[in-house]
N, C-alpha and C positions, 0 to 999 in steps of 0.2 A: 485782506492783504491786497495792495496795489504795488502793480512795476512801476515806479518812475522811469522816465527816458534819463540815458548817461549825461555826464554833465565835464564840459573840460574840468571844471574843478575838481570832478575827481579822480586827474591824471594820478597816477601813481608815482613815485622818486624812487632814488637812488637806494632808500634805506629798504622799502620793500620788494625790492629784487634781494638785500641780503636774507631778509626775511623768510622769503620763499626758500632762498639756498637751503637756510637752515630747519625748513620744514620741507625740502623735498630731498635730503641729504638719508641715503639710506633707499629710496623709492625711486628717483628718478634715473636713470640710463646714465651714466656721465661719458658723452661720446668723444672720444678723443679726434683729434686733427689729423686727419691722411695728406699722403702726398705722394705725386706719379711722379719719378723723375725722368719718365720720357716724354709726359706733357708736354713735363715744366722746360725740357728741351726746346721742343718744338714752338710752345710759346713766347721762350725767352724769357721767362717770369719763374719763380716760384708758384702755386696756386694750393692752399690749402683748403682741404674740404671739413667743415664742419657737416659730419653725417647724420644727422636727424632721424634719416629712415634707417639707422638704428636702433633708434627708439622704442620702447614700451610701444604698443601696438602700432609703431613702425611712421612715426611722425610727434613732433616739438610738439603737436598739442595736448601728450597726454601730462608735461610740465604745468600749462595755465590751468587745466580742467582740476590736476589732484592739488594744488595750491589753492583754488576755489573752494573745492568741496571738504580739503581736511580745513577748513578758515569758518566753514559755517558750523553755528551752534549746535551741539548736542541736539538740544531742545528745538531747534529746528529743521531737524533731518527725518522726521518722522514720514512725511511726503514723499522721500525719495528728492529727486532731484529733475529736472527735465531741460532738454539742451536741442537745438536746432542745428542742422548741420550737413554738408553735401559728405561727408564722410569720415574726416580723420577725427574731427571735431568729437564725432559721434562716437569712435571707437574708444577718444581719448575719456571724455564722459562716461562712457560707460562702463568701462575698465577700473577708471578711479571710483565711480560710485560702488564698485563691487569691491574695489579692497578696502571702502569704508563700510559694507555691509547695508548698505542702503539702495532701495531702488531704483534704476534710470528709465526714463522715458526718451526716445530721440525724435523728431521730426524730422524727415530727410525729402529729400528731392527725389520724386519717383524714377528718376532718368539718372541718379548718382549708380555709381559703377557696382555691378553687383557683387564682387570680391568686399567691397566698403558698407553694404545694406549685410553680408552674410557674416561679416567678422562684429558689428557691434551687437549685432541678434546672440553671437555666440557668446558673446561677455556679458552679458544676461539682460540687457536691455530691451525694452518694450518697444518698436518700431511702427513710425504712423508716418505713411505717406502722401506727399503732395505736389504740386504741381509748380516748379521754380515760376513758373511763365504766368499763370494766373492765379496763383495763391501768394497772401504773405504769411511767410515760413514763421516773422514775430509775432504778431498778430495768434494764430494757431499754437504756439507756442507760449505764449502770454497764457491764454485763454484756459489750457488743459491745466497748467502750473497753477493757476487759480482755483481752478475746479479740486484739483488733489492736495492745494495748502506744500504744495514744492517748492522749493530755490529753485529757481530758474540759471543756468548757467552757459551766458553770454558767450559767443565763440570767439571774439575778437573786443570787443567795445564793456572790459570789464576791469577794475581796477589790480583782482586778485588774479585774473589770466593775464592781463598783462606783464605784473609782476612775476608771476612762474616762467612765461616766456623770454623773461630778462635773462634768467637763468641760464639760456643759452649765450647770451654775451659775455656774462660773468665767465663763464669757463673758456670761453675763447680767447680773452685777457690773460688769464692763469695762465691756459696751457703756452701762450706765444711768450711770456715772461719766463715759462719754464724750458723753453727751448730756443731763449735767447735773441728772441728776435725781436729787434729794436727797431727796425724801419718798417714796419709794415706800412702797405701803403694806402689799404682800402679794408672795409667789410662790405660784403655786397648780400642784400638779402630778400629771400622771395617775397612778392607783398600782396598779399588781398584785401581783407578788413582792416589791415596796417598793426595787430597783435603782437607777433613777432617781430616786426620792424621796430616799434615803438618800445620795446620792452630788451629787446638788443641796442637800440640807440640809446637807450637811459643807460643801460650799464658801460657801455665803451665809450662813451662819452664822458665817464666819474671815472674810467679805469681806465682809457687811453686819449684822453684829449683832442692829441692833437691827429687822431686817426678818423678820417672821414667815412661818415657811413651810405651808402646807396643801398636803394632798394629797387627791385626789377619786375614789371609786368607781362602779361601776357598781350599783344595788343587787340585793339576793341575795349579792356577791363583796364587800361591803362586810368581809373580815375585819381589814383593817389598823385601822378603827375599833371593831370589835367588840374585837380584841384587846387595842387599847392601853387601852381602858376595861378588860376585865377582868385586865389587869396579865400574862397570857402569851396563847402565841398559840391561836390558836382557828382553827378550821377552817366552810368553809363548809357549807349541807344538798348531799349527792349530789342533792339536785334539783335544785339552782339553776342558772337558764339564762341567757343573758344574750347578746346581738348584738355586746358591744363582747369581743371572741375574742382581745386581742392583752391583755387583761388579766384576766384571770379564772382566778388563782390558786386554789388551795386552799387556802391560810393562806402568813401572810408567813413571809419569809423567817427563817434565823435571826439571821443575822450583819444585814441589814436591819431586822429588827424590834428590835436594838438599840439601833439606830442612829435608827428613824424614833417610838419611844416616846420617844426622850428631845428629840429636836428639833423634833417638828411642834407646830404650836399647837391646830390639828384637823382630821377629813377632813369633808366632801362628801359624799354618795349623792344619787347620780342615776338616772335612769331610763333607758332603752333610747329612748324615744321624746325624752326630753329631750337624749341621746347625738347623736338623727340630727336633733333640731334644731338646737344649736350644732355639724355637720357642712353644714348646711345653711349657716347663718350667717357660719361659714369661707368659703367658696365663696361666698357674694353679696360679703361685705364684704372680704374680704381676699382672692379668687382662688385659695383655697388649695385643696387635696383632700384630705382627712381624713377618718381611716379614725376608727366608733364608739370603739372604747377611748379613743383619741390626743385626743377633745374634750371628754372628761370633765369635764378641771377647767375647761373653756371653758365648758362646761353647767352647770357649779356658780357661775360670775360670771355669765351670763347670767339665772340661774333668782333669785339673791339665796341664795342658801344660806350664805352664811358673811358672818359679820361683819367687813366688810373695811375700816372707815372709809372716806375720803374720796381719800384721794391714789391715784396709779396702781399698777395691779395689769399684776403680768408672769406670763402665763398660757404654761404648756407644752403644746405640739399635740404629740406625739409619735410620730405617724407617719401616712404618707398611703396605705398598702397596702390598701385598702378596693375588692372587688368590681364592677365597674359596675352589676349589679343592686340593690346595697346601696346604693349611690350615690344610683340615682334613685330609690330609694324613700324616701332622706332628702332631696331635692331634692323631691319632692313633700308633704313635711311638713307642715303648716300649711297645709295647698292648701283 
């Protein structure tokens, strides 16, 4: 068994995001659109929140991981499965592999937050830790998935995760059709490997046209927008540090950065403190628990960063795995 490297050719369409609907219909969360009317006061906007850290182990990835893993053969499950990942990734992996009854392996970043290393251990997965700064997490992860005859399952850069990830734009189209609302004016959505960006841009793109989509970084990890500006993908500095951990790739994906050059209108950068303040903001005005990465593009409608005209904007929270220490320290924000 060999991994090939992804290949733009095997972007995924419009038909495999219905595909996943219809294999992840029954399993996955369908999280409905909130809304603060005293935001939406204060902003002058509508703003609707797609809640993600709703979700099945509390983040949109455990959509691309169980489309993955209920997609792989019978006959080739016998391995289990094995997945790389600073966290949600891992949780969502491992979750799925267990209500296929097969085993997970995860690779994680020895510095990924300990609430994220103790919840995919609890969903029965095998944990091997390394070192973001001098290990490659692929590489390691290639290598054991060989050794044990596993699917390997990509966290961003995969044709069946990104179609589960789509997932979440499918429903975001429904629900605004179901609640009448014909102007929106924007979706804005967090971006690291570009997974969910790419797989919410394929769906709202076939189901609302003429609604533009962004996606928003952390900065320093800002490479989706560095990239798309200089036409290939580009990699971050080995210095860049950043508190939002559930997005802070090293450069986009490949089969996503095909996908998110040719559909987005443009990204966001955000700051770490602008991060823990639309974290903060989730949690006063909407109840919610949101982890740094997952409020990015929250903090990018909050902050005024993109030009988003006048009608309502559908923001993606995408996950709520966030530390209690990190917590209160974005809970004291603005204090």
């Amino acid at each position: 068994m060999t991994f090939l490297p992804p290949s733009p050719d095997q972007a995924p369409g419009f038909s495999d995001v219905l595909a996943a609907a219809e294999r992840l219909s029954g399993v996955a969360v369908r999280t409905r659109l909130l809304e603060a009317p005293l935001l939406n006061d204060r902003l002058g906007r509508r703003v609707l929140l797609k809640p993600e850290c709703l979700q099945r182990t509390g983040s949109f990835k455990y959509r691309g991981a169980s489309n993955k893993i209920r997609s792989i053969p019978t006959a080739d499950q016998s391995g289990g499965v094995v997945a790389y990942s600073s966290g949600n990734h891992a949780q969502g992996v491992a979750a799925a592999a267990r209500d296929a009854g097969i085993p997970s392996l995860i690779v994680m970043p020895s510095d990924a937050p300990a609430i994220k290393q103790a919840n995919t251990r609890a969903w029965g997965a095998e944990v091997v830790l390394y070192d973001r700064f001098t290990e490659d997490r692929e590489a390691i992860g290639e290598g054991i998935a060989l050794e044990r005859g596993a699917a390997l399952v990509r966290p961003y850069d995969d044709p069946m995760v990104i179609a589960g990830q789509g997932t979440v734009g499918l429903e975001i189209a429904e629900d605004l059709e179901a609640m009448g609302i014909l102007n929106c004016a924007a979706v804005v959505v967090p971006c690291g490997g570009g997974g969910l960006t790419a797989g919410v841009s394929l769906a709202i793109s076939e189901r609302l046209p003429n609604v533009p989509i962004y996606a928003a970084e952390p900065a320093g990890f800002d490479d989706t927008k560095r990239s798309i500006a200089a036409g290939t993908q580009v990699h971050v500095s080995p210095d860049a540090r950043s508190i939002c951990d559930s997005i802070i790739s090293p450069t986009p994906g490949i089969i996503t950065f095909a996908i998110n050059a040719r559909l987005l209108s443009d990204v966001a950068v955000v700051t770490d403190e602008e991060a823990l303040k639309a974290v903060r903001t989730a949690f006063l005005e909407f109840k919610l628990v949101v982890e740094p990465g997952a409020a990015v593009a929250l903090a990018s409608v909050l902050e005024g960063r993109l030009d988003l005209g006048d009608g309502p904007v559908v923001v993606v929270v995408s996950g709520g795995n966030i530390d209690p220490a990190m917590f209160e320290r974005a809970l004291k924000t603005g204090d």
